[in-house]
N, C-alpha and C positions, 0 to 999 in steps of 0.2 A: 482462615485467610479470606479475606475481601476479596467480591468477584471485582474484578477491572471495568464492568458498567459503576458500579459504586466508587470506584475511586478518580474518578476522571470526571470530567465538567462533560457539558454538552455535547459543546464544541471540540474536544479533544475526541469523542467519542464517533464524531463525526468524521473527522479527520484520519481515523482510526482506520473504520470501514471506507475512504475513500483508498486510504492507499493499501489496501488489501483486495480491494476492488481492481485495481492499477497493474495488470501486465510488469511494468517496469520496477515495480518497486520492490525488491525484495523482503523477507521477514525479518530478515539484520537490519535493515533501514526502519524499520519497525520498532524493533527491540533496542534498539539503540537511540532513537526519538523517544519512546513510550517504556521503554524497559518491558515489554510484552514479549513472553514465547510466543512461536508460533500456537504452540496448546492453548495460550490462554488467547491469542487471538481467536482461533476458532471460537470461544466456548462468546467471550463477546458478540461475535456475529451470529451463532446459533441465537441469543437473548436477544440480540435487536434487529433482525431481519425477521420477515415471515419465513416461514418453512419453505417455502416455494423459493423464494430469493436465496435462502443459505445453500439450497440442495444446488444450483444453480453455480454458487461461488464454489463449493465444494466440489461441484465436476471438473469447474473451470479450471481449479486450483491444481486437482488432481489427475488431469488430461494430460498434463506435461506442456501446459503452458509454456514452461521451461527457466522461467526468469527469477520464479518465487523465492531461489536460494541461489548464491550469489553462485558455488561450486559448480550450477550448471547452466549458469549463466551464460547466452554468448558475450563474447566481452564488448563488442561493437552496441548491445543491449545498456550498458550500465553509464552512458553519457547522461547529465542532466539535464541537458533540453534539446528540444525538436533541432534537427540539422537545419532545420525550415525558418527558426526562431527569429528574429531580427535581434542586432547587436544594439546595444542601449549605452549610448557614450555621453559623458556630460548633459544627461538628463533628457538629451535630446534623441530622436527614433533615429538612427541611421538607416537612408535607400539600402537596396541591394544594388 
């Protein structure tokens, strides 16, 4: 089986370990963009992080962040953008 740094472009690889990085994004969101377990995500960030960086995701990951699987997710968590965000209507930035 091909590891998932080999089967992905740069830029997806990229993208990859951002939203694994991401608090908000769960690994369903993941596997469902990328077709990635959460396993083979790990083994991706283990291969392209230093050691120091992975050990770091992997605390974070496993502290109980909380949001990484959807099932423990607060549900108030799983909105797509900041409350804060500006509304974007005919092209134009709407005030608050």
């Amino acid at each position: 089986m091909a590891t998932p740094s080999s089967t992905y472009s740069e830029i997806e690889i990229d993208r990859i370990i951002e939203m694994a990085w991401e608090d908000r994004t769960p690994f369903d969101a993941i596997k469902s963009q990328f077709g990635l377990t959460q396993g083979q995500v790990e083994k991706l960030m283990r291969s392209q992080l230093k050691r120091s960086s992975f050990n770091l995701w992997r605390k974070r990951v496993s502290s109980g962040v909380g949001v990484k699987h959807r099932k423990t997710a607060d549900p108030d968590m799983m909105r797509f953008k900041c409350s804060r965000q500006r509304m974007i209507s005919g092209n134009k930035i709407s005030k608050r």
